[in-house]
Backbone as a ProteinNet text record, in pm:
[ID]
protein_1_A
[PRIMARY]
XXXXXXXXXXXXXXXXXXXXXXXXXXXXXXXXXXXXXXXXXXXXXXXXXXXXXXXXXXXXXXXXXXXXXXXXXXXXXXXXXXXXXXXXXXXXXXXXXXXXXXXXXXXXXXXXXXXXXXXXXXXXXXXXXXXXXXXXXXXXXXXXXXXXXXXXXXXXXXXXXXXXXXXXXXXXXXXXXXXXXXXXXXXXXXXXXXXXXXXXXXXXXXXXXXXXXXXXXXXXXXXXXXXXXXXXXXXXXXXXXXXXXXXXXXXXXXXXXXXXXXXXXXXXXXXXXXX
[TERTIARY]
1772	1682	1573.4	1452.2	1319	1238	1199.3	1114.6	995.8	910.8	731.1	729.2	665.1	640.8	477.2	462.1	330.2	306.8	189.6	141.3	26.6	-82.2	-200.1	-326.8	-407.9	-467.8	-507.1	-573.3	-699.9	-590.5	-511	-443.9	-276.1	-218	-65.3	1.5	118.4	162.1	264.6	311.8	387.1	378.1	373	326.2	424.7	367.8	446	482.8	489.5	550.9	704.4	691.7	860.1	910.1	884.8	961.2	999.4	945	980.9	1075.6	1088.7	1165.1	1319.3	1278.9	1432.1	1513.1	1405.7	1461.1	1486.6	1446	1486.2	1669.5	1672.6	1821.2	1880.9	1820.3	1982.4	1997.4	1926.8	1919.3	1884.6	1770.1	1758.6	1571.2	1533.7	1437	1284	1184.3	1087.6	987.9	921.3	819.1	699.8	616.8	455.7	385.5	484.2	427.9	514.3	668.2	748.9	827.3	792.3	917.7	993.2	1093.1	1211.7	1173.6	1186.5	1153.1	1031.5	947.7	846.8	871.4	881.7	893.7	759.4	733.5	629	654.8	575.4	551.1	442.9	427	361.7	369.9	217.5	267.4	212.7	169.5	195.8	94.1	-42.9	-122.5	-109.9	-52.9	-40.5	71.3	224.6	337.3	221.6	96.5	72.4	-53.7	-144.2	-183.7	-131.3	-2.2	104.1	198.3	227.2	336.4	252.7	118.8	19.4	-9.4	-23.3	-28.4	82.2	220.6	288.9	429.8	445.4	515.1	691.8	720.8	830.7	907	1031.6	1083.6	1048.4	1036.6	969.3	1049.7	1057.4	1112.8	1022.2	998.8	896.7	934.5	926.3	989.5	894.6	862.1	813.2	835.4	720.2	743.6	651.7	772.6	773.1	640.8	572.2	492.8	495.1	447.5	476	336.4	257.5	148.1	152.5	89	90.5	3.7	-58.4	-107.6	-117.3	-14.5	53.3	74.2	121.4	144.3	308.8	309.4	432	557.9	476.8	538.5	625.4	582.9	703.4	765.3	698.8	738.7	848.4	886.4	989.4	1097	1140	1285.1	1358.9	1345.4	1400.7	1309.7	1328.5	1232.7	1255.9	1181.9	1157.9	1290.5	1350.3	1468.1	1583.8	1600.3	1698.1	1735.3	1582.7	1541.4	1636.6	1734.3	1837.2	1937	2012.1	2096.3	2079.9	1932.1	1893.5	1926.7	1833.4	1816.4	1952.8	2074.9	2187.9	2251.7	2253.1	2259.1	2214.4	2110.2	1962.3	2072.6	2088.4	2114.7	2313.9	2340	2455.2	2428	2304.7	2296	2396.2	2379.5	2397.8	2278.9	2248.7	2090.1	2035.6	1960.8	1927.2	1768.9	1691	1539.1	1556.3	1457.2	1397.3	1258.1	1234.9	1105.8	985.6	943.7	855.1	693.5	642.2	551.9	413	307.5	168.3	74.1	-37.4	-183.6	-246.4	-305.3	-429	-566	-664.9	-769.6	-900.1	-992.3	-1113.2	-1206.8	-1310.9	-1443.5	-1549.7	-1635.7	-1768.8	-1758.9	-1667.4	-1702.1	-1554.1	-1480.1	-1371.6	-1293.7	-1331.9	-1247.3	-1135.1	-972.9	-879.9	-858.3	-796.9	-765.4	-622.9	-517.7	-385.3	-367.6	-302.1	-237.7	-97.5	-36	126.1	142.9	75.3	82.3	2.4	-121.1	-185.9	-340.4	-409.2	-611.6	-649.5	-787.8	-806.6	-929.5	-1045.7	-1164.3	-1176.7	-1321.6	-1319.8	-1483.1	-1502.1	-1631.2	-1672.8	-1783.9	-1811.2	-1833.8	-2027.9	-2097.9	-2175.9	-2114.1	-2150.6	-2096.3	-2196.2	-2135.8	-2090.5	-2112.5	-2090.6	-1990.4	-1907.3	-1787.4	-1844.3	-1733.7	-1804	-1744.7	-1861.1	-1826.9	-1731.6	-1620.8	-1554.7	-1486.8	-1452.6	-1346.7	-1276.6	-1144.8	-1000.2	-955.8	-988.8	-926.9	-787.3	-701	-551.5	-510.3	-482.6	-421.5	-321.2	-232.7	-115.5	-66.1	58.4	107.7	195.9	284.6	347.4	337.1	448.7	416.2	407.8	328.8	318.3	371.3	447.4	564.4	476.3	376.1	298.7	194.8	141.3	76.6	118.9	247.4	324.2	217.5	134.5	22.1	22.9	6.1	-21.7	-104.5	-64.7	-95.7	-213.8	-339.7	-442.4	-517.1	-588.2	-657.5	-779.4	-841.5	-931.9	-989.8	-978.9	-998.9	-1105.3	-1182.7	-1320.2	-1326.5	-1329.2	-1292.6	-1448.8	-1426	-1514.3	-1444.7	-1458.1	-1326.9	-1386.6	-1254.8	-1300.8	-1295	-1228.2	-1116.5	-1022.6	-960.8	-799.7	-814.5	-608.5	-499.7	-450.7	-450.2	-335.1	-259.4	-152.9	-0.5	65.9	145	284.7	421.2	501.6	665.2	654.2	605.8	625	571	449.6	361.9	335.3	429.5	409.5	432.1	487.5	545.9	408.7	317.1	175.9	111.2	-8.7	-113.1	-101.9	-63.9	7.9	54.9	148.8	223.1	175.9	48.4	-17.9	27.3	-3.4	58.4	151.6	289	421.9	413.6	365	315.9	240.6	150.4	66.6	171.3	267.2	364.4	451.6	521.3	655.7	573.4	510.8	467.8	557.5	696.9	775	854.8	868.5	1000.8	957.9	1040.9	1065.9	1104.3	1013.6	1022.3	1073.5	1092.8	1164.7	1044.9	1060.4	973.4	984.5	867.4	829.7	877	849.1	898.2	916.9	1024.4	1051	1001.2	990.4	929.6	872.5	906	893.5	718.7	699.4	589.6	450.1	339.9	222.4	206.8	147.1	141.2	-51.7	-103.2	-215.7	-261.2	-304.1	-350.5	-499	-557.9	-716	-675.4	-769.4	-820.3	-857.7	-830.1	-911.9	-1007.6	-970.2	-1042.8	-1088.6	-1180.5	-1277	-1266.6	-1269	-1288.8	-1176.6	-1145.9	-1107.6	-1117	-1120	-1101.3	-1010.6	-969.4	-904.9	-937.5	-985.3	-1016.6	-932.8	-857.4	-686.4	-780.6	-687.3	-694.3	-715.4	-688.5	-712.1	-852.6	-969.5	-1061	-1130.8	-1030.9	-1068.3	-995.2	-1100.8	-1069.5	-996.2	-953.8	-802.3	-877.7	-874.3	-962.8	-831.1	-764.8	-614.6	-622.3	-494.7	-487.6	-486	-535.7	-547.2	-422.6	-279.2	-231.3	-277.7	-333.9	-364	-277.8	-141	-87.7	12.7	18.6	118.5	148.9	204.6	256.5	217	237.8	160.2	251.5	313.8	411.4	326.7	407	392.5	310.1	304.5	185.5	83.1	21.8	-89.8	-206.5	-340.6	-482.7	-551.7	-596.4	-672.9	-809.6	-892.1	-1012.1	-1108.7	-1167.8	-1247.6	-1344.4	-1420.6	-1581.8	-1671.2	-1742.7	-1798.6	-1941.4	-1958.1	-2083.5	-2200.4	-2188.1	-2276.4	-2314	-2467.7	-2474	-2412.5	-2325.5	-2325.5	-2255.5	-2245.1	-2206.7	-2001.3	-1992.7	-1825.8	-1799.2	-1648.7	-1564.6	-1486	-1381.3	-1257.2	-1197.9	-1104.2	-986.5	-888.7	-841.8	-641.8	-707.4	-805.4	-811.8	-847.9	-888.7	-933.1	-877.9	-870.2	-805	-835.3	-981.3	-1036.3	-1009.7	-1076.4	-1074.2	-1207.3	-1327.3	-1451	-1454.3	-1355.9	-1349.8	-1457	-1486.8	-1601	-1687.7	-1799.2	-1907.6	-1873.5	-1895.4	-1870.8	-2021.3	-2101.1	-2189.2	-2156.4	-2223.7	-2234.9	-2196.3	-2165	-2166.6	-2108.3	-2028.9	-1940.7	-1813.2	-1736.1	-1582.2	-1501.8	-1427.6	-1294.3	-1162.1	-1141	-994	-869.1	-796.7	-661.2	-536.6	-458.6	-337.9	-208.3	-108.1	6.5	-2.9	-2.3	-22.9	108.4	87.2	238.2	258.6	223.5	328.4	407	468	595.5	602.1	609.5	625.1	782.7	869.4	1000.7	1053.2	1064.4	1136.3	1240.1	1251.5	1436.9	1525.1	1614.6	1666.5	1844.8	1824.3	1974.7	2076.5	2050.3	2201	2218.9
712.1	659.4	574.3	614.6	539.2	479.3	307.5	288.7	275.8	190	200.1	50	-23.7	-174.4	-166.4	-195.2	-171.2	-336.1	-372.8	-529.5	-505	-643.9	-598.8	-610.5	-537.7	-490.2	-649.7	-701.8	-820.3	-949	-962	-1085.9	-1064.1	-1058.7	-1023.7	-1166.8	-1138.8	-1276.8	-1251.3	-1183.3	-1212.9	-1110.3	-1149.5	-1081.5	-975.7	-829	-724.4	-756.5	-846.9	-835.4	-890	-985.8	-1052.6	-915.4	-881.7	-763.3	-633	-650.6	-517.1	-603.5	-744.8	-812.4	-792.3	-795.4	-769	-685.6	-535.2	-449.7	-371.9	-443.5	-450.5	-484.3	-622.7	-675.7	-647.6	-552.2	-445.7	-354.9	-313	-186.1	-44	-86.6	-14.6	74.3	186	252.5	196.4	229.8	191.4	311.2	347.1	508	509.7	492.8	469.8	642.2	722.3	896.5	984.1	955.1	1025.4	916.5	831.6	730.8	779.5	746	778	736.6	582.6	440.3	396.2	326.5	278.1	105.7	13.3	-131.1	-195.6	-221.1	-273.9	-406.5	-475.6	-633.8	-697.3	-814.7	-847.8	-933.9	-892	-908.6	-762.4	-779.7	-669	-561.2	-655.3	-567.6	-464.3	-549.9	-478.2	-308.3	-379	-277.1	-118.8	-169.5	-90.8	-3.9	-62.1	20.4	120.2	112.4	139.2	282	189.1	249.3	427.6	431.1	533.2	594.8	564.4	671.6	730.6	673.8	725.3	787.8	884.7	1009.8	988.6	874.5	853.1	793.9	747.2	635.8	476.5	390.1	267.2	136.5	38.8	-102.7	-182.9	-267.5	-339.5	-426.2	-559.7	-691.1	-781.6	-903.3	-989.5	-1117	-1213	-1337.5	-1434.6	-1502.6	-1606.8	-1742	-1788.3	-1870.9	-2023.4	-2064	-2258.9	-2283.7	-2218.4	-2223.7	-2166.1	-2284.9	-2276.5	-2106.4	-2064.8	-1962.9	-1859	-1865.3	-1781.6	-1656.6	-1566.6	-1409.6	-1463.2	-1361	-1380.4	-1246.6	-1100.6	-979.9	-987.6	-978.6	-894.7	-729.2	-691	-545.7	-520.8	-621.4	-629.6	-612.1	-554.4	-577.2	-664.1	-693.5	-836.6	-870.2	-1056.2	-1109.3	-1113.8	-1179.2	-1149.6	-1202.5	-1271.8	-1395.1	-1313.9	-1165.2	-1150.1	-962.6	-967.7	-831.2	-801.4	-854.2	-855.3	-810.6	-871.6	-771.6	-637.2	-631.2	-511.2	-400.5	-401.4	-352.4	-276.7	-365.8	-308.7	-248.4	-273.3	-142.4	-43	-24	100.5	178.1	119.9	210.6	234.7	166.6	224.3	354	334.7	470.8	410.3	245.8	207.9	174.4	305	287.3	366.2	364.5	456.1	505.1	632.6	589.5	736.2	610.9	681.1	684.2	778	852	788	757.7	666.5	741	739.3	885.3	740.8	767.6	773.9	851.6	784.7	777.9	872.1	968.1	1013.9	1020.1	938.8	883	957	992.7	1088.5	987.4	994.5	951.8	962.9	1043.4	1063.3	1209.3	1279.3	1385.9	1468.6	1517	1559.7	1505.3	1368.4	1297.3	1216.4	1238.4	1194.6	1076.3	958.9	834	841.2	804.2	813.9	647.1	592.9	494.2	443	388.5	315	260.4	130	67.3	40.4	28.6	14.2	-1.2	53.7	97.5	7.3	-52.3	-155.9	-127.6	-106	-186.9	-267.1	-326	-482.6	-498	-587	-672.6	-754.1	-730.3	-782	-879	-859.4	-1007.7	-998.8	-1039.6	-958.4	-1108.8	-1130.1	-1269.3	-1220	-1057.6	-1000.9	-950.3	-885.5	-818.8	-658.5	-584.8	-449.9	-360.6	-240.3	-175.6	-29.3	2.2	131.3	225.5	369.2	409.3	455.7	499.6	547.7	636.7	769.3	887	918.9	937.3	985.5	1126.6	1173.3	1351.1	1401.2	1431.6	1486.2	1582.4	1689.3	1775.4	1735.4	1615.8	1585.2	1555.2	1643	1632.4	1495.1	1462.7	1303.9	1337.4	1256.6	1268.8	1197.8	1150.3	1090.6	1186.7	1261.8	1409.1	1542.9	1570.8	1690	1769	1659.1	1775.6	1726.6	1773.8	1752.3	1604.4	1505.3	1297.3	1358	1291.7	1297.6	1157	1063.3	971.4	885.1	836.5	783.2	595	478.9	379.6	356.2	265.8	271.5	69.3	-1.7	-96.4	-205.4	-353.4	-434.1	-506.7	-543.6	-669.5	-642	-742.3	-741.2	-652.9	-516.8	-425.9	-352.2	-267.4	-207.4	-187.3	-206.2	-158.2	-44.3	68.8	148.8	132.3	157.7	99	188.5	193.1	310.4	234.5	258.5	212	73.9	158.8	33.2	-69	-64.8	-176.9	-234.5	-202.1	-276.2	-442.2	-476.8	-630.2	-701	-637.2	-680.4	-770.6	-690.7	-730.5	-646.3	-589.4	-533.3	-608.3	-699	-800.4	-952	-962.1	-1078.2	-1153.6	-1033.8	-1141.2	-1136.8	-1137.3	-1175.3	-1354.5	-1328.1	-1420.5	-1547.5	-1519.6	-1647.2	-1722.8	-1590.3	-1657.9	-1743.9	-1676.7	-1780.6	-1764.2	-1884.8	-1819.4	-1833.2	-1868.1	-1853.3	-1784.3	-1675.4	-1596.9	-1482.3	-1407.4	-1310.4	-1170.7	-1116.2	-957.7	-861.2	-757.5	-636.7	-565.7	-387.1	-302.9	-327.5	-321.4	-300.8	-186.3	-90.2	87.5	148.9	244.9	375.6	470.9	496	555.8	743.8	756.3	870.4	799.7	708.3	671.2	608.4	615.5	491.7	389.1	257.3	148.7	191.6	137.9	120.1	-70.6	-90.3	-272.1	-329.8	-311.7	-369.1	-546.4	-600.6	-689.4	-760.7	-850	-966.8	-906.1	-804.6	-728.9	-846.7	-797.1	-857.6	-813.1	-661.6	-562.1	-462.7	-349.2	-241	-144.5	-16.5	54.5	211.7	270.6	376.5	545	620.6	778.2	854.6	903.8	908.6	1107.2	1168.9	1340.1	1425.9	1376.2	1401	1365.5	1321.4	1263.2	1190.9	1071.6	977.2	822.6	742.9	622.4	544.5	486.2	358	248.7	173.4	54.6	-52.5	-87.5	-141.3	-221.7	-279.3	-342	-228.3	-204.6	-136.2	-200.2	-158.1	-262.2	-289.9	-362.2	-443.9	-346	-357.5	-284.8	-205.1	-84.2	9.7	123.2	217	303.2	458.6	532.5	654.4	753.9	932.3	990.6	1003.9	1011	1007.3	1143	1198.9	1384.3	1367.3	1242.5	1207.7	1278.1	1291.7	1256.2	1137	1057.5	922.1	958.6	938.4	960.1	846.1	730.5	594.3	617	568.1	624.2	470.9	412.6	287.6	339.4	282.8	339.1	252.1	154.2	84.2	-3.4	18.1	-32.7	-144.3	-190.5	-297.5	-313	-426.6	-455.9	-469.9	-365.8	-320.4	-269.2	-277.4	-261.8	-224.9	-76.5	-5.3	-22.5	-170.2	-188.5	-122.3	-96.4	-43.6	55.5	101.2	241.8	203.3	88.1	84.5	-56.7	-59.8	-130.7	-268.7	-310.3	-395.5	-423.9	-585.1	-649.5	-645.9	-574.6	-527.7	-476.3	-369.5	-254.3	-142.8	-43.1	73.9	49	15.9	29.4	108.8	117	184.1	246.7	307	354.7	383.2	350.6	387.4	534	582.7	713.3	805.7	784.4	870.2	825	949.5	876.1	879.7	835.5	817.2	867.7	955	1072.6	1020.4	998.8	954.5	1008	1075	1175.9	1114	1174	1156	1261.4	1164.7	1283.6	1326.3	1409.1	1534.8	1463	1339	1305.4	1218.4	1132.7	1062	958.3	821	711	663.3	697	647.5	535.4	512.1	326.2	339.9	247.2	242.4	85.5	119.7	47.8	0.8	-125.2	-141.4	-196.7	-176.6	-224.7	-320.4
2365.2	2263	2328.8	2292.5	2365.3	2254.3	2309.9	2198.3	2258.3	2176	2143.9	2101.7	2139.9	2071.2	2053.1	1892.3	1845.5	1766.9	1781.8	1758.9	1706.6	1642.8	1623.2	1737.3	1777.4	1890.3	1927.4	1793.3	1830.8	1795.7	1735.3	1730.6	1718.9	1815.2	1812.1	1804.6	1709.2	1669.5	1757.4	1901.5	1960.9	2055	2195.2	2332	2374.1	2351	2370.7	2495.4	2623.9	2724.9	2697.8	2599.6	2532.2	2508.5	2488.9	2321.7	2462.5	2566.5	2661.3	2788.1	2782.8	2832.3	2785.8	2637.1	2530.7	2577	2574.5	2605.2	2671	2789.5	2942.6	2967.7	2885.2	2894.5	2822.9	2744.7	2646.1	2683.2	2822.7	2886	2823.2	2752.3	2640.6	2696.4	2670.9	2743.1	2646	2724.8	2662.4	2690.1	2594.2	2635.6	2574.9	2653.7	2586.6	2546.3	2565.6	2581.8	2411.9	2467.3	2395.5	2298.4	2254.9	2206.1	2082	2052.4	1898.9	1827.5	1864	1717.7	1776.3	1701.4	1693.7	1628.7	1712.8	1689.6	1624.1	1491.6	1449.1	1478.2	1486.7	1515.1	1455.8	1338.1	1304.2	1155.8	1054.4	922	862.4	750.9	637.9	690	708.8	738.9	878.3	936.9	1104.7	1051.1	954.2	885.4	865.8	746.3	632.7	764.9	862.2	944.1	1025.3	1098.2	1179.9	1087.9	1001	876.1	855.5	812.8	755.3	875.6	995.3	1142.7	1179.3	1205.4	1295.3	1211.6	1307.7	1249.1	1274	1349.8	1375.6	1311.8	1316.5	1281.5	1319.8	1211.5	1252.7	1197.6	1260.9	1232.6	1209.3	1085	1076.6	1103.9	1177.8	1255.1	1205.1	1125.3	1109.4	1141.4	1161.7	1240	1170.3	1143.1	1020.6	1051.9	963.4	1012.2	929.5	959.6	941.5	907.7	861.2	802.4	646.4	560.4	508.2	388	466.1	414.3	496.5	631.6	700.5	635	738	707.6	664	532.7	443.3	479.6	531.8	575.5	519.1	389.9	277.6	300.2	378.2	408.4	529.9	592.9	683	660.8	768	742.3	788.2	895	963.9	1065.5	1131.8	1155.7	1274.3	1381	1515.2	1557	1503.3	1540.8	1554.3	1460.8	1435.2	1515.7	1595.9	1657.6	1773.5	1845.2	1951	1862.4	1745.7	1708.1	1646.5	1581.2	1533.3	1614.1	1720.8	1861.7	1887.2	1859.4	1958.7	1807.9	1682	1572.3	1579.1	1607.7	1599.9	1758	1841.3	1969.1	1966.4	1867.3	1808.8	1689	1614.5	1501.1	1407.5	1387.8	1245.2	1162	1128.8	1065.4	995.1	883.2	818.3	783	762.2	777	661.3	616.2	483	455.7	391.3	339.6	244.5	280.7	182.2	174.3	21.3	-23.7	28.3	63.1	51.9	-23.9	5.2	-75.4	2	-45	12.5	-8.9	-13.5	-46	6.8	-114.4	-96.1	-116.3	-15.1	-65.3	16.2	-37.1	44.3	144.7	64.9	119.3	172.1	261.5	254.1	321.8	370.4	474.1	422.9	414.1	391.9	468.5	390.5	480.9	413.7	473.2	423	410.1	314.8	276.1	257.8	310.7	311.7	168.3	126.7	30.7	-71.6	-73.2	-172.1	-119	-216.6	-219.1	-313.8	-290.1	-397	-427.1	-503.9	-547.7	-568	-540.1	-553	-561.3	-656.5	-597.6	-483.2	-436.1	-313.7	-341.1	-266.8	-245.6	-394.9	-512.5	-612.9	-733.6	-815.8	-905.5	-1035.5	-1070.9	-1200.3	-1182.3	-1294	-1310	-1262.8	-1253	-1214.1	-1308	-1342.7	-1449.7	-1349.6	-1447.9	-1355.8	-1429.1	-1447.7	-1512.3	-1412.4	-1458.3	-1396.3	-1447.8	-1419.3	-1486.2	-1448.2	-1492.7	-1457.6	-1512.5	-1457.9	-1492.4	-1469.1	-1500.3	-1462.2	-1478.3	-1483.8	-1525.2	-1595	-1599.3	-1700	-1852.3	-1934.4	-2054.3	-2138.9	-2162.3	-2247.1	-2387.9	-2417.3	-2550.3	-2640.8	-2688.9	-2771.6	-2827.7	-2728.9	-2760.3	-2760	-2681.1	-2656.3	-2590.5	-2522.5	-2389.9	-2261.7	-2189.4	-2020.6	-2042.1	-1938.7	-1976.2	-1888.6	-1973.5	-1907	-1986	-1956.1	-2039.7	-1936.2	-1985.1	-1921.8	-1949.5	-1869.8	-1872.6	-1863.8	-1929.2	-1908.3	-1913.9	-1790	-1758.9	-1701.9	-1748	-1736.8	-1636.5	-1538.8	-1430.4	-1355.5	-1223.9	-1099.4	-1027.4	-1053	-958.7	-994.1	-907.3	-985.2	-871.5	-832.9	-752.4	-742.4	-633	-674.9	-598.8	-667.8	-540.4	-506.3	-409.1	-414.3	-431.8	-484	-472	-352	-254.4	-118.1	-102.5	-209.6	-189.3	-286.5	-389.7	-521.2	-530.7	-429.9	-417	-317.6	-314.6	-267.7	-352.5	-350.8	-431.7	-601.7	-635.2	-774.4	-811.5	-746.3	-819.7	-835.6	-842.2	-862	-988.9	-1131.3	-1204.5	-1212.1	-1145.8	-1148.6	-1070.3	-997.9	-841.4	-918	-1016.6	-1151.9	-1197.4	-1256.1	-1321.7	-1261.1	-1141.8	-1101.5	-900.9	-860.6	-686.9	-592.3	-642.2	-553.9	-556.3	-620.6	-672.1	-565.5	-517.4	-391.3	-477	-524.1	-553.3	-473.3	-488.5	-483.6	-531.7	-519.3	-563.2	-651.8	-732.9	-870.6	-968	-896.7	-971.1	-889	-901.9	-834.3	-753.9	-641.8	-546.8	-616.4	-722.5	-802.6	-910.8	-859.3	-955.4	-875.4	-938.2	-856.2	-977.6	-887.5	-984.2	-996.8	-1095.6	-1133	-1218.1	-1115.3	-1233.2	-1186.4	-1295.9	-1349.5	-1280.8	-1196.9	-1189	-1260.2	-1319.9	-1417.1	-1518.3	-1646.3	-1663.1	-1807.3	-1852.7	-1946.6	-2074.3	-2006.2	-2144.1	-2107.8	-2192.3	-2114.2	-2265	-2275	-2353.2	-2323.6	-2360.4	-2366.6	-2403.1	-2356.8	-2430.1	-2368.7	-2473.6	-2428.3	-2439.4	-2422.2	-2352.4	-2514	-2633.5	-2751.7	-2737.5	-2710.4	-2759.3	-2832.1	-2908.3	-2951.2	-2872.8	-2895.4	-2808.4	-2880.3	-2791.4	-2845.8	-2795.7	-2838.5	-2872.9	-2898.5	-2858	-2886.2	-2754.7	-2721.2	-2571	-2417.2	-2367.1	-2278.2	-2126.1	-2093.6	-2027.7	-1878.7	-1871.6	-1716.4	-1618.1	-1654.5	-1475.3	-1568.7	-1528.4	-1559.5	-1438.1	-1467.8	-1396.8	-1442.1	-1357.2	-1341.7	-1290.5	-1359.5	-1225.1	-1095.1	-1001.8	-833.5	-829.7	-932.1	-902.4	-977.4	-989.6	-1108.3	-966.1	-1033.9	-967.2	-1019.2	-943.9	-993.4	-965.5	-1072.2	-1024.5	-1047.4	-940.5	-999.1	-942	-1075.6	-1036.8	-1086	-1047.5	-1067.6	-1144.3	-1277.5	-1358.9	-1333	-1305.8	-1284.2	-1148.7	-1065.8	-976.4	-935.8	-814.3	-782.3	-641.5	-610.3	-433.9	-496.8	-461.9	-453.8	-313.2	-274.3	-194.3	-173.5	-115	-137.3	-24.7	-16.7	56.2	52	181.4	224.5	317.4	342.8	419.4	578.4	589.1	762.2	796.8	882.1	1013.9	969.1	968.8	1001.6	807.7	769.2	664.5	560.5	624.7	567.2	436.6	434.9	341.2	370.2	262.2	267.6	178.1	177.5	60.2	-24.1	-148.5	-251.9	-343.7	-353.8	-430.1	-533	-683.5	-823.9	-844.1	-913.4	-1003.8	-869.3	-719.4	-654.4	-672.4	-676.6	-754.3	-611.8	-637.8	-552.1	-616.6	-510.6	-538.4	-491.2	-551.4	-517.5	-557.2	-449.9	-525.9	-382.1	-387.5	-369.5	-183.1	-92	30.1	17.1	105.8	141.6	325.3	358.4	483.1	410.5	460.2	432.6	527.9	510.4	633	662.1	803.9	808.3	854.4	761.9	756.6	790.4	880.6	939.4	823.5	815.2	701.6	773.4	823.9	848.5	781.9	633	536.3	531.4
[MASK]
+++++++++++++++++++++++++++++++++++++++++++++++++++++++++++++++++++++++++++++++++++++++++++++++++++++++++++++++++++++++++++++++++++++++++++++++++++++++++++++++++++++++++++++++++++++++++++++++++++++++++++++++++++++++++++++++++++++++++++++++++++++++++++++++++++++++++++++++++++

């Protein structure tokens, strides 16, 4: 069994020369070509970059901080402290790695960006709310119409989330996080589903797949099946932003009236899970 120790390029919260010291003295192999496992090191963001590239099995290792607005790496599984006994489980094969579904994200043409946890819009450098809709489509039969769920949001706010199962304990779960900021979540929903939640919305309205609009409460964050198409298209000019897809903290410019495609990829990210 060969591993891989992966950190973040520009600020590593802990010097891959420790971490190949470790596993030096567990006599354990290290392979920068062919590796098995893949040792993440870091916080969420370093997990959710790492997590969406690599094809292997992966350990997310987080390292706890004393700062107050420190990296929290809710996506870990265990923390740097506790990576020596991991280590000698994993090279025993007391361990389990599971499948976790991603995002596959269209925009501007046919270039796919794959996603771990969650895609955001957002307002930029921008003092107004931004106008947007959210088309959803599915093949599933909706029991309210007895037709294929198709409806359309037509939204005044700051933004919308889309989440997957894995990343619902992110930024999706903000207003859980308003409510109680210390309470320690769990996934939100079922890895069979995506989360969807409007930003601070203002307004929102509804034109459900019948063709008349619902004008009723539109809910802030709900859920979607895992084979939906999302389609967000921003109607009105403004300085917006579509976070989760690149490395860096910038985001992608967003232009008026081009939509953004969002469906369920066909890779799979493997999380190692030690019980």
């Amino acid at each position: 069994m060969k591993f891989k120790i992966f950190v973040h390029p520009f600020r590593p919260k802990v010097q891959k020369e420790k971490i190949q010291e470790l596993l030096h003295s567990l006599d354990l192999k290290i392979s920068e070509t062919d590796p098995d496992i893949a040792l993440i090191i870091g916080g969420d963001g370093t997990f959710s970059y790492y997590g969406k590239k690599l094809s292997i099995p992966m350990l997310f290792i987080g390292v706890p901080s004393n700062e107050v607005l420190g990296s929290k790496s809710r996506l870990a599984e265990i923390t740097i402290q506790n990576l020596p006994k991991a280590l000698k489980k994993i090279a025993k094969g007391n361990h389990t790695v599971v499948e976790r579904r991603m995002l596959d994200v269209r925009y501007g043409g046919s270039v796919v960006r794959r996603v771990l946890t969650d895609v955001y819009l957002e307002r930029g450098l921008f003092a107004g709310c931004i106008r947007y809709s959210i088309s959803i489509t599915s093949d599933k039969i909706d029991n309210n119409s007895n037709s294929k769920l198709a409806f359309t949001d037509y939204v005044i706010g700051n933004g919308v989330i889309i989440s997957t199962s894995f990343g619902s304990s992110g930024y999706y779960s903000y207003l859980d996080r308003i409510k109680n900021p210390r309470q320690n979540l769990d996934e939100l929903f079922d890895d069979e589903k995506l989360g969807v939640c409007h930003i601070l919305p203002t307004y929102a309205t509804r034109l459900l797949n019948s063709g008349t609009n619902y004008r009723g409460m539109v809910p802030i964050r709900y859920t979607i099946p895992i084979n939906s198409t999302i389609k967000i298209t921003a109607i009105r000019e403004a300085n917006m932003r579509l976070y989760g897809t690149t490395f860096h903290s910038k985001g992608v410019k967003i232009e008026w009236n081009k939509p953004i495609t969002i469906t369920t990829s066909t890779k799979t990210a493997k999380i190692i899970r030690l019980g």
